[in-house]
Every structure is written in C-alpha cells, then in structure tokens.
N, C-alpha and C positions, 0 to 999 in steps of 0.2 A: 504493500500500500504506500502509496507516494503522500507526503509531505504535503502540505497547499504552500503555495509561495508565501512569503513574511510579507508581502503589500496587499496582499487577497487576506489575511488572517489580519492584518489590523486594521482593514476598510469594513470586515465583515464586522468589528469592533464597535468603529466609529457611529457604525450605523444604528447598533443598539443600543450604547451610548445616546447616540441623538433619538432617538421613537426616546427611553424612558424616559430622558427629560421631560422631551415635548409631551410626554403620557402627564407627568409627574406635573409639571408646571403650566399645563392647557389651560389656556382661562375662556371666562364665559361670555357669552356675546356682550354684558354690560362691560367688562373688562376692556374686551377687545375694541371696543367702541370708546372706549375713555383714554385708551391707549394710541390711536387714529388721532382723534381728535387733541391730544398733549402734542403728538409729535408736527400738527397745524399750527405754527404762531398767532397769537392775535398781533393786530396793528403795531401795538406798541413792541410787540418782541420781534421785529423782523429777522435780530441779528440772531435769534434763535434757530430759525426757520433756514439763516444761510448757515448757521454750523450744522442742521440738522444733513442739509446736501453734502456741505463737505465732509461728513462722515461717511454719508452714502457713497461718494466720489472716491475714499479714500479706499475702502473696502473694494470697489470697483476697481483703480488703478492695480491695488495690488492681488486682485486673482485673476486681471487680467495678465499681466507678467509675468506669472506665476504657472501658468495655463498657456502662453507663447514660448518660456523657458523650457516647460517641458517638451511640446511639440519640438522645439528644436533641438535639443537633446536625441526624441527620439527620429525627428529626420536624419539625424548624422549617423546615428548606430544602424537604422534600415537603409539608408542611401551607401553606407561603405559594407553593407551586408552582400547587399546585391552586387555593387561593383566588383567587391572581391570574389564573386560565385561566376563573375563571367569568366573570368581564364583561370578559375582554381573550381577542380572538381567536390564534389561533399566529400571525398573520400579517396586517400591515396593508401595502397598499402605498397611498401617498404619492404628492405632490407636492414639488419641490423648492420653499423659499421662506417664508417666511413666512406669508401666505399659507392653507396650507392649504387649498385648493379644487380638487377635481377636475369639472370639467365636463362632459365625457366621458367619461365613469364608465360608462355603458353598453356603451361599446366595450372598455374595461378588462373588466370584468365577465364580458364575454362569453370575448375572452380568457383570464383567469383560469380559467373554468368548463371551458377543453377544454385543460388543462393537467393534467399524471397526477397524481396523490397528494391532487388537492382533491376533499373531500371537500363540502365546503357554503363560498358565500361570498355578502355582501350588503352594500349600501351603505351609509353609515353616517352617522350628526354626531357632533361633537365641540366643543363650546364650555361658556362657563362664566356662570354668573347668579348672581341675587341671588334667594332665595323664601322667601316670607312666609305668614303663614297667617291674614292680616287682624288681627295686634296688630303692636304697635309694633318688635317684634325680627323680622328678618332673616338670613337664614345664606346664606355662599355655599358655591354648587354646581357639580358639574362635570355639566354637561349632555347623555347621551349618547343618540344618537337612532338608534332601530334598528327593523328592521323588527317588524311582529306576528309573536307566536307563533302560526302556524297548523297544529299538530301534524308540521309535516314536519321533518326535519334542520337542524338550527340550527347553527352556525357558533359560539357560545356556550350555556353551559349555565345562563346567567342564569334564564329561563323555568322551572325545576326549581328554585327557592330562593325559591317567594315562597310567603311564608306566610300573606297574604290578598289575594284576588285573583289576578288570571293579568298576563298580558303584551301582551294585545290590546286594549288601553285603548279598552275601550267605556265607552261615558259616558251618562249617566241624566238629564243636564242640557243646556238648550237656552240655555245663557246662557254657555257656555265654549268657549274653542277645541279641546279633545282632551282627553284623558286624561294621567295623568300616574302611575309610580309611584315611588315611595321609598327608602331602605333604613330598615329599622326604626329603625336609631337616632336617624337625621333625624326618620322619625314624631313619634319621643317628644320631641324638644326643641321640636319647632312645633305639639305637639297637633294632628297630621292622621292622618284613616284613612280609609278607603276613602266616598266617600261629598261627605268636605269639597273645598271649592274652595280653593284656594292661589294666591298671584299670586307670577310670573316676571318677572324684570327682565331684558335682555340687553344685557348692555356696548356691543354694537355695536346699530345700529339707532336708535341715538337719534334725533330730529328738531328741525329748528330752530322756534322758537315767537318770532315776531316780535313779537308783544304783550309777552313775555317779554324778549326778546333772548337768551333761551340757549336751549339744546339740552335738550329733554325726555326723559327716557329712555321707551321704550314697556313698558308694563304689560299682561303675557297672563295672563288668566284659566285654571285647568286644575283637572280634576274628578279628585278622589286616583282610579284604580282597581285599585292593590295596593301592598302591600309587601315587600320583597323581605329577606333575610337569609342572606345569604351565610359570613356568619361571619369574615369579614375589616372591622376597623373602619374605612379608609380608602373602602369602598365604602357599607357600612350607615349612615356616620355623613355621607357629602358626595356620596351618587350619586345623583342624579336618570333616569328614563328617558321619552324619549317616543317615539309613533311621529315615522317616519322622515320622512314629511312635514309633518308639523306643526313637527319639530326645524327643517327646511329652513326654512322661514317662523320662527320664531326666531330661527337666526341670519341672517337675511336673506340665504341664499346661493339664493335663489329655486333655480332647478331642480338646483344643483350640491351636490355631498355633499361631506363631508371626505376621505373615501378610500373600501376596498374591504379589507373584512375578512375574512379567509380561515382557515377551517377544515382543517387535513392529516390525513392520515390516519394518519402516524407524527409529532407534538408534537416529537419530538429530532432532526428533520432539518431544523426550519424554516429553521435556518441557511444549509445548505445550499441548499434551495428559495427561498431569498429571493435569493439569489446569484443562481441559475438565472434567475429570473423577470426580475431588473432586466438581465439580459443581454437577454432578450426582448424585452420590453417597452421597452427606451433612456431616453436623457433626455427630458423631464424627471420622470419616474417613478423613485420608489423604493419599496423592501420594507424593513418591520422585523418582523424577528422578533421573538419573545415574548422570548427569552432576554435579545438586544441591549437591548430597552428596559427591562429589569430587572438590564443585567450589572452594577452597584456592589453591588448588594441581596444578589444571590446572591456574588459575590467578598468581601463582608463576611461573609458568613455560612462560608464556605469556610474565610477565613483564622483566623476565630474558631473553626470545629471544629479548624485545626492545634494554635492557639495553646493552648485547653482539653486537647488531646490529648496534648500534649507536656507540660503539667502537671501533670496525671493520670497520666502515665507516670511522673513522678519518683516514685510512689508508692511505682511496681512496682520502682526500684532501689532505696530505702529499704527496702525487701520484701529484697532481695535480698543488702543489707548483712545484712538480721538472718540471712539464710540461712550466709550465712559466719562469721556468729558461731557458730552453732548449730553447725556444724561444725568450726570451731576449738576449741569448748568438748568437741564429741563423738573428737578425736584427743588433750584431755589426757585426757580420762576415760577413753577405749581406749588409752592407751600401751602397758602391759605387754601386753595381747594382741597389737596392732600385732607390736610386739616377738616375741612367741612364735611370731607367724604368720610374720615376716620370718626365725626362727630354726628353723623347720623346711622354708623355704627355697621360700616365698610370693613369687615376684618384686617386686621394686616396682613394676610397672607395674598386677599385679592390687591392688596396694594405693589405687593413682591411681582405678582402677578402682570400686573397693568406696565410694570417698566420690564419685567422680561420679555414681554409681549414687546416693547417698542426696542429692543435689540436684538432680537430674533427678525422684527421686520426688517431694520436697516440692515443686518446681514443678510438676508435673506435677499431685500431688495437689490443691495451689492454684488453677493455671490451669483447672481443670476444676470446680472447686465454683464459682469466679468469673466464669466464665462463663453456668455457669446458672441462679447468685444473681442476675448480672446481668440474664439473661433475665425472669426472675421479677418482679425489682423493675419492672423496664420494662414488664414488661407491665401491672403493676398499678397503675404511676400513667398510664400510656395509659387503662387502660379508667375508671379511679376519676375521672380528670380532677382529683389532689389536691393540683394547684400551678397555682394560677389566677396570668395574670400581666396585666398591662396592658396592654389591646388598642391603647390610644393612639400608645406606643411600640413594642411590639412586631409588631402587626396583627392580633394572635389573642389569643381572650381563657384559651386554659390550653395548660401546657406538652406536647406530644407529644411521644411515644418511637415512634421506629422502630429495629427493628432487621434492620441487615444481613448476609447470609453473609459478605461481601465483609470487612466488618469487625469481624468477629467471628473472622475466620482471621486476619488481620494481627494482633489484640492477641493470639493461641493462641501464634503463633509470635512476638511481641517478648516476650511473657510467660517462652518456654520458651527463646528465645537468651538471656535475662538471669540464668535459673535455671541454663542451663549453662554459664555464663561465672562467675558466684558460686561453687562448688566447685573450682574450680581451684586457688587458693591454698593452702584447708586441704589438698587432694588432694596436692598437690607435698610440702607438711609432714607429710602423713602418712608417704610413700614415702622421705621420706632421712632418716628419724627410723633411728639405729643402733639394733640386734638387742640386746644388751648393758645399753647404755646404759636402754633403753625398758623391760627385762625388772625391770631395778634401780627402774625408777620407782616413788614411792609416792603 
C-alpha cells in the first residue's frame, strides 16, 4: 500500500480544519447580516470602508502571486520534463563499468521487447567529439547515434523536432561516410545546413603515426541532413545525431552499442520498471531511468518551488495582519452599537461571531479574486511568452506557467486558514467589551 503524498495529506487537513470551524463558528442570518452591514461604512467612516478594500486588495495581491509563483515553478519542472524526454529515452539499460559497451545487445533487446509496459526500444551510441565545419573553430559535441526514422514507433520523439530535414540521414554525397544532423543552434555557430559537409573528430580511435611518433586523431567526413530544434538549449546548442551504425564505427565499438533505450508506456513508472528489469536481467546489467538521471535537476527545482512558496506566502500573513487591523479599527468604530447589541442581551459568542463572519468574508472575498487574477495572469504570460529568460542557464528560452488543481486548493485553503485565524483577536475584543461602558463611548 502506497503512502499519499505529504501535500495531498495536509490539504486533506486543511480542509477539515476549515468545515469544523466554519461548522463551529456559523453564524445566523441576524449575525451574518450585522456582519455585511459593519463591514459598509456610514458617511462619516469612509476611511473605514477604504481600509476595509485595502484588506480585501491585500489578501488578493498576495494569493494572486502566490498562485503565478506556483504555476511557474511548475511550468519549468513540466516544460524541462518534456524537453528532456525528447532525445532521452524513459529508460536506458547499461553496462556496469566504465566502459560502456554492450555486446550482446541483441539478446538484451530481445528480452527487453517481451517484457509488458514496453512500448518501443533500440540500440543506441553514446560518445563525444570534436566538429568542425572546414574553418579554423571547432565545438564539442555529444554524439548520439540512433536508429533511422522509418515512420514506425520511436522510442524518442526527436524525429518530430526537426525543422529541416528528417532523421534518416540520406546523403546526396559520395565522398562522406553518412549523414549527420544538428541542433539548430550548433547550425548557426559552425555555418552548416543541410547540404554542407562537417568533419568529426573522436576522442577514442586515434592511431599511432610512426613517421610522427604520436597518435593521430581520425577525421570523419558527414553530409548535414537536418536540423533539429527541440527547444531545450543543452540539446540544440551541443547534440549531434547519427545513424546507429555509422555512430558504431565512430566510436570504434565495431558491432557493440552503448546500451538499449527503452520507450514505457506509463513515463512515471520507469522507476519502478527499471527495478523490475535489473532483477531480470542480473549483473552485469543495469536500468536508468529518466527520473534517476535527472534527480538533482528536478530536486533543485522542487526545493526552489518550496522555498519561493513559503515567501510568497509571507505575503498572504502580511495580508492578514492588515485584516486584523481592519477589524480592530471596525470594533472602535462599532463600540456603542456592540454595546447596545450586548444590552439588549446579544450573547457574546454571536458577537465573536459577527466579526469572524467579517474575516472569513474578506478572505474569502480575497482568496477568490486571487485566485482567478492569478489564473488570468498565468495564463497570459504562458501564451504571450513575455518573460524570455536565458536558455544557457536555465534550458528554455521563456518562462512557462502551469497551473495546477492540486495547487490551487492548497493556496484556497492556507489563504482561508490565515483569514480565519486573523479575526480572532478583534473577535474576542469585541465580545468582552462591557454593555455600559461601550454605550458611553464617543
């Protein structure tokens, strides 16, 4: 039996928390009506009636930012979700060692394929170079080498991001070893596009040159035949791709591949299925899933939506301070009625009543314009794209907003536990104010 996540178990809290309040502290239609009617200034209080807004205001700025902060938190974590899923599969399994070589990869493969949940898997390279575009400047690359796109189920969704050319690196030239494609922003700093020749250098493979006495590195020729733009800049700016047997003669792992990259048919169970699999399959084999090979990235982004969330929250108490003020200012200004109420014999608890009731409303009225301010705004710099940031550092080149139910009832209910925790003080002040005393107020 699984665990419920810690934001599902203290929302499911929050919630019953707030019913027995509101159970506990309901008041009755005279209440609720005496309550309305305090929170209306007459003439002479006007400056009541404008702190009454700017409470409401205050409460509103802060669940609306509260409710954009989150949304954007969780755009960055699904916007580099999915990035990173287009040229990494949910699932590689490995080799122990350094290393990197799987040999019998056929019999892996096959295994793999009559295992439940896979949906597509295929062999793969992985290594790194140097490529040039016949001038003097050089970039390195991560060289990954996978099969052609022949319209069947792919395992990645790379083949769907290229913006010129395709995936099946046909080549128009008899004087290269294969094809080769790019990501566009490699394109643009080495002046290549579909068509030009580029030369690949590979770390390993070098040869000794006796004439020389050192080791030459070897130089592969490859014909551009697309570009790819993924929209993640760690791919578009340093990924190279080739076919799978050409990569193999690259890295010189003559008939052996790096691993076996596998496609699920549920992305959020890979965890599990990698487990499953290395149980299978024994030593010297391993599975990584998508998750494990990305867990700092995603665990950084996690603890930065708490950390932004929790300071975005101080808003909504700052919110909450002016709520209390609003209401200590609204029982000097009601004293004598207080009074006349408690003197025709108004118990004090409906009096506790009638001001919880007028902070339940202002949060209430708050929590719900800030929420769907917040909506509004998120949605419009999602579609507007009108906060571009640096793809360098960050992976993407503008900020996304998502937003979740999930977290959108968590800030509903910390918004409305902090609006009715705020009334309680003036409430208590208003109910042991003497009858006498409050009536004589001026």
């Amino acid at each position: 039996m699984h665990a419920l996540p810690l934001q599902d178990v203290l929302l499911a809290a929050a919630a019953v928390a707030i019913a027995l309040y509101l159970w506990h502290y309901r008041p009755s239609s005279l209440e609720a009506r005496i309550a309305l009617r305090y929170l209306r200034s007459r003439r002479s209080s006007r400056l009541l009636s404008l702190i009454t807004v700017i409470a409401v205001g205050g409460v509103t700025v802060g669940v609306m930012a509260l409710v954009v902060v989150l949304g954007v938190m969780n755009g960055l974590q699904e916007d580099l979700r999915d990035k990173i899923l287009v040229a990494n599969p949910h699932l590689r399994v490995l080799t122990y060692g350094e290393g990197l070589r799987l040999d019998d990869w056929r019999r892996v493969l096959e295994r793999v394929h009559r295992t439940p949940g896979v949906e597509a898997a295929a062999p793969f390279v992985l290594t790194q170079g140097l490529i040039s575009a016949g001038h003097d400047y050089a970039e390195g690359v991560v060289v990954l080498g996978v099969e052609a796109d022949t319209g069947a189920r792919a395992v990645t969704s790379l083949a769907q991001h290229f913006t010129k050319g395709d995936l099946r690196f046909r080549t128009t030239r008899a004087d290269v070893e294969g094809g080769i494609a790019l990501g566009a922003r490699l394109a643009t700093k080495l002046s290549a596009y579909p068509g030009d020749v580029v030369t690949l250098v590979a770390p390993a493979g070098a040869r000794f040159n006796p004439s020389l006495g050192a080791y030459v590195p070897q130089f592969h020729r490859y014909e551009v035949t697309g570009l790819f733009d993924t929209g993640m800049y760690e791919y578009d700016n340093s990924y190279v791709a080739l076919g799978r047997r050409v990569a193999q003669r690259f890295a010189g792992l003559d008939s052996a591949v790096t691993g076996i990259e596998v496609r699920l048919a549920d992305p959020w169970k890979a965890r599990e299925f990698a487990v499953r699999l290395e149980e299978e399959l024994l030593y010297p084999y391993r599975a990584l899933d998508w998750q494990t090979q990305n867990q700092s990235l995603f665990s950084a982004l996690k603890l930065e939506k708490l950390a932004m969330a929790f300071v975005v929250f101080l808003i909504c108490v700052v919110a909450a301070f002016n709520v209390v003020g609003t209401l200590t200012m609204v029982v000097r200004d009601k004293t004598r009625e207080i009074g006349i109420l408690l003197a025709m014999g108004l118990k004090q608890r409906s009096i506790r009543r009638i001001f919880l009731a007028q902070g339940i409303l202002v949060g209430l009225t708050g929590t719900s314009l800030g929420v769907a301010l917040g909506f509004v705004v998120g949605g419009m710099v999602n579609r507007g794209h009108w906060i571009p940031i640096d793809p360098s550092i960050y992976f993407i080149d503008h900020l996304p907003v998502r937003m979740q139910p999930l977290d959108a009832l968590s800030v509903i209910a910390a918004s409305l536990l902090v609006a009715m925790l705020a009334p309680l003080h003036p409430s208590v002040q208003a109910s042991r104010l003497d009858p006498v005393t409050a009536i004589r107020y001026e």
